[in-house]
C-alpha positions as CSV (number, residue, x, y, z in Angstrom):
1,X,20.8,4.6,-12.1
2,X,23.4,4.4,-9.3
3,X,25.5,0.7,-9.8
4,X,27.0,-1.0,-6.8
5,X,30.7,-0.9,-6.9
6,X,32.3,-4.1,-6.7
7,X,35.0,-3.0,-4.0
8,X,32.4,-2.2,-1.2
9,X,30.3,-4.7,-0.2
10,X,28.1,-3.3,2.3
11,X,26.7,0.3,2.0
12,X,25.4,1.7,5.5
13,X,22.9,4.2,4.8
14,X,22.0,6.9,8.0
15,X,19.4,9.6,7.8
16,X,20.2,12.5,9.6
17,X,18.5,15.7,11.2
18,X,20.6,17.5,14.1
19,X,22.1,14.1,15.3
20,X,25.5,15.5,16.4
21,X,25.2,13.7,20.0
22,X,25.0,10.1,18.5
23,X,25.9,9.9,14.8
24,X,29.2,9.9,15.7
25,X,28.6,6.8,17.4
26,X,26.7,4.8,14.8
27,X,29.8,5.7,12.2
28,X,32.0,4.4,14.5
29,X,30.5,1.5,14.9
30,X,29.7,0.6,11.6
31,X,33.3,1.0,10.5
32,X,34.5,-2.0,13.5
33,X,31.6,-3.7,11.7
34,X,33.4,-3.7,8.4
35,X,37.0,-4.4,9.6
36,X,35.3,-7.7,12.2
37,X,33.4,-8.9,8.7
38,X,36.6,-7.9,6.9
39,X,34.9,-6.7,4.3
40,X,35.1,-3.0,2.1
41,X,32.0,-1.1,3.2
42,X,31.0,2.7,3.7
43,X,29.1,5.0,5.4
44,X,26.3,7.4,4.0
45,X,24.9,9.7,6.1
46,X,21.9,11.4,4.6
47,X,21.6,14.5,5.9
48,X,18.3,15.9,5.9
49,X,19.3,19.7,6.7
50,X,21.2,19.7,9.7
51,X,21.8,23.3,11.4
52,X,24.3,21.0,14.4
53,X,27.5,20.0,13.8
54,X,26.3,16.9,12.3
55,X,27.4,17.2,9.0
56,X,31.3,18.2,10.2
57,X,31.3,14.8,12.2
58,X,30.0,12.5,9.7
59,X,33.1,14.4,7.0
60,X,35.8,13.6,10.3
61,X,34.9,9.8,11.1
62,X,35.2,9.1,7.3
63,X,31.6,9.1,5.8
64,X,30.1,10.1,3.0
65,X,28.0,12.8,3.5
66,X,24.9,13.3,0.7
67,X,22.2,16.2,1.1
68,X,18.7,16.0,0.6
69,X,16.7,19.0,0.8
70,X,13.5,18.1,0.9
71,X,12.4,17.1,4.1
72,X,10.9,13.4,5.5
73,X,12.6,10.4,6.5
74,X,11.6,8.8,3.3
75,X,13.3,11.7,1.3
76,X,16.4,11.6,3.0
77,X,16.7,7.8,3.1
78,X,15.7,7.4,-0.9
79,X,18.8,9.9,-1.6
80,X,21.4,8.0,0.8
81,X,20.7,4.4,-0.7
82,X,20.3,6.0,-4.2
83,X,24.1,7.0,-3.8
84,X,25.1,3.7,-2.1
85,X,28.0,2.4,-4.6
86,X,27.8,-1.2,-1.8
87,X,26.6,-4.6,-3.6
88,X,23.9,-4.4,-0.1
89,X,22.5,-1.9,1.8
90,X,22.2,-1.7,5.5
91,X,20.0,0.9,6.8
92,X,19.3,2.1,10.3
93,X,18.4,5.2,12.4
94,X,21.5,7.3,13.4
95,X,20.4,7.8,17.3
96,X,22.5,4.5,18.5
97,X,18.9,3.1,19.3
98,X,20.2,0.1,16.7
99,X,23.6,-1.3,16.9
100,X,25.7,-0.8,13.9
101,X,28.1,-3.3,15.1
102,X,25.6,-6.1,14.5
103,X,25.3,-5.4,11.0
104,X,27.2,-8.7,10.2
105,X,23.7,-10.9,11.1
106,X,22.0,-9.4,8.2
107,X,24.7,-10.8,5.8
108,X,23.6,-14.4,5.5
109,X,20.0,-14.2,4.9
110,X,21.5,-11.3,1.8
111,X,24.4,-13.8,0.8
112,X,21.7,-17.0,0.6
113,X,19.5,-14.9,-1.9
114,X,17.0,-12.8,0.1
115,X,16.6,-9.1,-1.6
116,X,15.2,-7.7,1.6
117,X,16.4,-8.6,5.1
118,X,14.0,-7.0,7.9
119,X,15.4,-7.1,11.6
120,X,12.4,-8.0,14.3
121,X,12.7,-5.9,17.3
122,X,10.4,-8.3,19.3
123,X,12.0,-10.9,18.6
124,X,15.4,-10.0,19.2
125,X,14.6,-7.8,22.2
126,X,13.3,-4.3,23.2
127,X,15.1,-2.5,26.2
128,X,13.2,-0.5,28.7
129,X,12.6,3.0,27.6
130,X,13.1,1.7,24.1
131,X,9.8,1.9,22.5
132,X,6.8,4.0,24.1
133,X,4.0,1.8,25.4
134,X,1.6,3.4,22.6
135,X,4.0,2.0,19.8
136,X,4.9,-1.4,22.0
137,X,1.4,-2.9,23.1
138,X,-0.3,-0.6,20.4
139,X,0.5,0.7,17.1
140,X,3.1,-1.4,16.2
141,X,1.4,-4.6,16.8
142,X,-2.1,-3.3,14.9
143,X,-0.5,-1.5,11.7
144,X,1.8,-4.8,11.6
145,X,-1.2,-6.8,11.1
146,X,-3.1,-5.2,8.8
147,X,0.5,-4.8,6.4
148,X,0.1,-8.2,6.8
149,X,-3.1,-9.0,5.9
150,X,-3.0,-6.7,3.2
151,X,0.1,-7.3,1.5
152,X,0.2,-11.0,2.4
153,X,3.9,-11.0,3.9
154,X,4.6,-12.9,6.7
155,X,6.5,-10.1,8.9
156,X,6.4,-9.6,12.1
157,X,7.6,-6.2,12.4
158,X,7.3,-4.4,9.6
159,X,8.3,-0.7,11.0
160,X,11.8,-1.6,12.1
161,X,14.3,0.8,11.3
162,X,17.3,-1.5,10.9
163,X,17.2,-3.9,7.5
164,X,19.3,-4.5,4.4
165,X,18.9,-5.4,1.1
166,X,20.4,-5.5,-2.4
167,X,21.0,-2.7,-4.3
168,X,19.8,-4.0,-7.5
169,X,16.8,-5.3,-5.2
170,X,16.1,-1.3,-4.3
171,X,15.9,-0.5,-7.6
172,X,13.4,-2.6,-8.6
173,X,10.9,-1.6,-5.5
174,X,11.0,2.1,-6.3
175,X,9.9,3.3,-3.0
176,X,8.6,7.1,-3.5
177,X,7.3,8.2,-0.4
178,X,8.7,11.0,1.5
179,X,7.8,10.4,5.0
180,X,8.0,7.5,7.8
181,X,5.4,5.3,5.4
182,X,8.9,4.7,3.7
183,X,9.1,1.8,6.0
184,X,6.1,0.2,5.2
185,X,6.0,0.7,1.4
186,X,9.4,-0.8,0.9
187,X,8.2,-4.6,2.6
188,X,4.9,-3.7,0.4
189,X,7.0,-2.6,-3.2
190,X,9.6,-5.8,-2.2
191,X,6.3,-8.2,-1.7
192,X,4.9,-7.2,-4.8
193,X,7.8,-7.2,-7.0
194,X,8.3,-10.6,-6.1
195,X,11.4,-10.5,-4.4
196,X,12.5,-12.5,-1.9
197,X,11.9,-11.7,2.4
198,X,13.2,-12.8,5.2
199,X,13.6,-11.4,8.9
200,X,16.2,-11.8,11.3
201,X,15.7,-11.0,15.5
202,X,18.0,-7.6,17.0
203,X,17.5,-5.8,19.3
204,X,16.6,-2.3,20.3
205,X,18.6,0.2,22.6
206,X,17.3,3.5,23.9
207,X,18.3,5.8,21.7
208,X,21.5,8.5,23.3
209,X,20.4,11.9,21.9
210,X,18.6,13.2,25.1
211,X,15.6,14.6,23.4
212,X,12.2,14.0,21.9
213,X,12.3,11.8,18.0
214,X,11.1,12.5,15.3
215,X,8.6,10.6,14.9
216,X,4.9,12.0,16.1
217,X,2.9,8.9,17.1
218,X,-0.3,10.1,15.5
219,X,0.8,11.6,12.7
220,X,3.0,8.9,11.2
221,X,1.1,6.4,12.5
222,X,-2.1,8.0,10.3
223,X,0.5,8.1,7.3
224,X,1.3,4.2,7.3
225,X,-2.5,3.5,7.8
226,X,-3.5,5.8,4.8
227,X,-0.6,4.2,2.9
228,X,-1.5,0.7,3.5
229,X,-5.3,1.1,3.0
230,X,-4.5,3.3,-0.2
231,X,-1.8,0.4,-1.9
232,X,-4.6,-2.6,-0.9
233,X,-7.5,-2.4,-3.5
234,X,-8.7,-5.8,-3.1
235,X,-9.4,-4.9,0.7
236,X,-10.2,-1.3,0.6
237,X,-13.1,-2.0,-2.7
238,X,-13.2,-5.5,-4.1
239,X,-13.9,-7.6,-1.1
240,X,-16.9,-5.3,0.1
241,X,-18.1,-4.6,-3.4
242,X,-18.3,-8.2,-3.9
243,X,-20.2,-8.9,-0.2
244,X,-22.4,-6.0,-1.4
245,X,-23.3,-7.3,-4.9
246,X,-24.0,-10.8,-3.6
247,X,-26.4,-9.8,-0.7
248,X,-28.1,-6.7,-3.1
249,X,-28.4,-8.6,-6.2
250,X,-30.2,-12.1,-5.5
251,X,-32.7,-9.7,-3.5
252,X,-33.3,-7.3,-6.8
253,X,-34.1,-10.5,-8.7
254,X,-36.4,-12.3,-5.6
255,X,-38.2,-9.3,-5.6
256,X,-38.3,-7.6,-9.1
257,X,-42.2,-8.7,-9.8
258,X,-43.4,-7.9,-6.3
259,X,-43.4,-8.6,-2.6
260,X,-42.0,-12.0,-1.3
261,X,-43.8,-14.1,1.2
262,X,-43.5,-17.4,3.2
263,X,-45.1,-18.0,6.1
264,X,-44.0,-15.4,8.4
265,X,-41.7,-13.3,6.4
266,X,-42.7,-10.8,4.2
267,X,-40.3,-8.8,1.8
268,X,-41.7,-5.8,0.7
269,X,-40.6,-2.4,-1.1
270,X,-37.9,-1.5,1.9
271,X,-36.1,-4.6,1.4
272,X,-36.3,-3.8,-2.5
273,X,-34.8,-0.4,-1.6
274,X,-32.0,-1.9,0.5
275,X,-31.4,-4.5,-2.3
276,X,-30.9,-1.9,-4.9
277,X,-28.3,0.4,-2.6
278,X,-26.5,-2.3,-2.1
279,X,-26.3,-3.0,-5.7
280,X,-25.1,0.2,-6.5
281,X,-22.5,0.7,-3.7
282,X,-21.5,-2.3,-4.9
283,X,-21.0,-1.3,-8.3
284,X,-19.9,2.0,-7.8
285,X,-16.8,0.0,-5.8
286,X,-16.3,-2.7,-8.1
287,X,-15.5,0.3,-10.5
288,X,-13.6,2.1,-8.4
289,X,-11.4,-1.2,-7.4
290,X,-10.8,-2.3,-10.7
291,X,-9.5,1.5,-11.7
292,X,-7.5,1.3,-8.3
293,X,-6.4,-2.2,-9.2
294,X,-4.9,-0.7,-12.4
295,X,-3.2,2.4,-10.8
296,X,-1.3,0.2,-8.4
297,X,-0.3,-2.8,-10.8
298,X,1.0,0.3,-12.9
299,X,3.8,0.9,-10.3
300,X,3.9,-3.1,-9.0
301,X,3.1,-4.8,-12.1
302,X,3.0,-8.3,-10.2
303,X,-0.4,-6.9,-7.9
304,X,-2.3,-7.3,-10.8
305,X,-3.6,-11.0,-10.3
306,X,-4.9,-13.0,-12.8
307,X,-8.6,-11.9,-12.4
308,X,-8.1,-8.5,-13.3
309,X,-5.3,-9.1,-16.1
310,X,-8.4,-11.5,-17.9
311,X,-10.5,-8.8,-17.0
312,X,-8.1,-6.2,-18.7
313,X,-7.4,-8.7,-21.8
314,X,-11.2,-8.9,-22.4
315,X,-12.3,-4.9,-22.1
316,X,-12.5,-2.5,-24.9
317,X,-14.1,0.7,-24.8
318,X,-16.5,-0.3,-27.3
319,X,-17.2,-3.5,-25.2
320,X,-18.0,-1.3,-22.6
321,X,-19.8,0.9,-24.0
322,X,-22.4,-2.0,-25.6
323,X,-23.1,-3.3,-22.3
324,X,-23.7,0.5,-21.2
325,X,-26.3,0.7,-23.8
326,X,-28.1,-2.3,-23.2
327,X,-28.5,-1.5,-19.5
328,X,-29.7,2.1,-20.6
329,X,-31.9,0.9,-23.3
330,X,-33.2,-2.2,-21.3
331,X,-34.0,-0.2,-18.6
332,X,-35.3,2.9,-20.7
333,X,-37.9,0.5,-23.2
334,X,-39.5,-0.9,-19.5
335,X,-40.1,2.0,-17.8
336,X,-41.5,3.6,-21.3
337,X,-43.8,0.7,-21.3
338,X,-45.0,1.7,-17.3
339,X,-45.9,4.5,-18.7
340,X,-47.5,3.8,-21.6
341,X,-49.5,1.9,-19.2
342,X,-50.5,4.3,-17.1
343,X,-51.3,6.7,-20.0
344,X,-53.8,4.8,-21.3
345,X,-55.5,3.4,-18.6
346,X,-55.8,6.7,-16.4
347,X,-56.3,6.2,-12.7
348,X,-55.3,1.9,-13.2
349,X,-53.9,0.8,-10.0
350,X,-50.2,0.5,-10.9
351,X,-49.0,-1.1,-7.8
352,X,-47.8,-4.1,-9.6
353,X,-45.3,-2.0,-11.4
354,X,-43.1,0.1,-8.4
355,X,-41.3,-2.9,-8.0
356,X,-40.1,-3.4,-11.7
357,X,-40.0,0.4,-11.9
358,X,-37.6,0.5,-8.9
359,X,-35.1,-2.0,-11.1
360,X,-35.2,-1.1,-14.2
361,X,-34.5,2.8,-13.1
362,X,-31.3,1.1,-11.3
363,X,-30.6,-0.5,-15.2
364,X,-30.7,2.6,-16.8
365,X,-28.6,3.9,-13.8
366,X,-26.4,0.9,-14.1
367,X,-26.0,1.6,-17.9
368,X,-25.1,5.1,-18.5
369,X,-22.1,4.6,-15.1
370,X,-20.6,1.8,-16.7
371,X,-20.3,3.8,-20.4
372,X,-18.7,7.1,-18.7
373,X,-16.2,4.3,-16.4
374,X,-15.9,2.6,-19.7
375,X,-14.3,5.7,-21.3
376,X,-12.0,6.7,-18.2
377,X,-10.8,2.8,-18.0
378,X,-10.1,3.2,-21.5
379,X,-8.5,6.6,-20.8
380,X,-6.0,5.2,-18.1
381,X,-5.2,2.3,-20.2
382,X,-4.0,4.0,-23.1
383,X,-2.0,6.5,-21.1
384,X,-0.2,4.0,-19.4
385,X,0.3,1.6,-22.1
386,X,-0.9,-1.6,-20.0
387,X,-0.6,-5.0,-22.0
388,X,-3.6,-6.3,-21.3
């Protein structure tokens, strides 16, 4: 683990591919940063393969240069702030879209306690030409909301490229991705690490380099989605697993013995059907959640609520695996007893039975599901030693 040197203060971290036209630039400014704050900072370019002359300025103005080789803006940005010796980190694009001179307005929110300091571009301002309509009025706005919603952290903008934070703060949020997701799962890793968040308005430039970014609106925009959907079990299976159970269970039960009737409304074998998929959708996700659930708290130990730590504290594979067999067996001894029926009194009208048949073949489906998850549960908790 890289520690912060106690001389520099504030570490600006730059990814770089072929930015010869503005690095330069965003160096310069950074250093009039430092010597306004008079304070000891540095530059880290992280060069993600450059074939410019990118490299050879960054060396001239006085930065340090580190090389990643594998490719993404996440890669390239997880190597430059893993050599970072400053106390805090400033990061920012190195296409002058973000002035490095401004630097100084993160420093407040990072000297009053906040780990992670997130700059608002609107907010603080976006110039015209700055942002493409798409990303403006568009994906911005909606991926924003559902980080959000699904991470619970009030910020506004959660794919600006400009923000700072503590060094010891980064390594406790582990970020890992490789690509431009790297924005989003470092708010997500900070909010559920517990660390502390604030956000601060600046504004954004055009950027100077004269051609197309990086960034492919489609493609990295999919990236964040799938990364936010992936990182918010509770969303992606419990909440629909639990609408499913409550809707599919209560009708299982209302009609288990037969058809219902009052008045005008009559429930008969198709509502049964639609009760019973229901009820195992909703299983099957509950499953899947709480497994997901697990994987996640893994990595951000505070996700895991106090539901699913009880939950974890209470399971044992042999737990499990009792109420897997009293589903199986439940469900086997009544449908052995429909057809003991029916073997002895051939040619009996068994209509009376389809709708007990229908639920205790779900029971026995029920059962032998939750012994092979009961294993697999068991499986992932032992090989990643979760006190539970």
């Amino acid at each position: 683990m890289e520690i912060a040197s106690p001389s520099i203060l504030i570490s600006a971290v730059m990814p770089c591919l072929n930015e010869e036209k503005t690095l330069g630039i965003c160096i310069e400014k950074a250093f009039r940063a430092f010597a306004n704050l008079g304070v000891a900072g540095e530059v880290v370019v992280a060069d993600n393969g450059s074939t410019d002359g990118s490299v050879e300025i960054a060396q001239r103005l006085g930065a340090r240069v580190v090389h990643q080789p594998v490719k993404g803006y996440g890669a390239a940005l997880q190597a430059g702030c893993q050599a970072a010796n400053g106390k805090y980190i400033v990061m920012g694009d190195s296409d002058d879209s973000y002035d490095w001179e401004a630097i100084g307005a993160f420093l407040p929110p990072l000297e009053n306690g906040a780990d992670l300091v997130m700059g608002n571009r609107f907010k603080g301002g976006i110039l015209p030409g700055a942002m493409p309509p798409l990303h403006r009025y568009l994906g911005n706005p909606v991926l924003s909301f559902i980080s959000r919603v699904a991470f619970r952290v009030p910020i506004g903008d959660f794919h600006c490229g400009m923000r700072a934070f503590r060094k010891d703060a980064f390594e406790k949020m582990r970020p890992q991705t490789m690509g431009m997701e790297f924005a989003t799962e470092l708010i997500a890793a900070a909010a559920s690490s517990g660390l502390s968040i604030k956000e601060i308005p600046i504004k954004l430039h055009k950027d100077k380099r004269g051609r197309p970014p990086h960034l492919r609106s489609w493609r990295d925009g999919w990236r964040h989605l799938r990364f936010i959907v992936s990182y918010a079990p509770d969303h992606l299976y419990m909440f629909p697993a639990l609408a499913m159970l409550a809707l599919g269970l209560p009708m299982q039960v209302l009609l288990f013995k037969g058809p219902f009737e009052s008045g005008d409304l009559y429930l008969g074998i198709h509502f049964l059907a639609l009760g019973g998929l229901l009820t195992l959708l909703g299983f099957n996700l509950l499953t899947l959640g709480v497994l997901a659930k697990l994987i996640v708290g893994v990595r951000y130990p505070l996700t895991m609520g106090h539901g699913i730590r009880r939950f974890l504290r209470l399971f044992t594979l042999e737990r499990g695996l009792i109420l897997g067999a009293l589903l199986t067996v439940t469900g086997f001894l009544g449908l052995l007893a429909i057809l003991i029926r029916w073997w002895r009194v051939p040619g009996a009208p068994m209509a009376d039975t389809v709708h007990p048949a229908f639920g205790l073949t779900q029971a026995c489906v029920l059962g032998v599901e939750t012994v092979f998850i009961s294993f697999l549960l068991h499986l992932l908790l032992s090989e990643r030693q979760v006190d539970h």
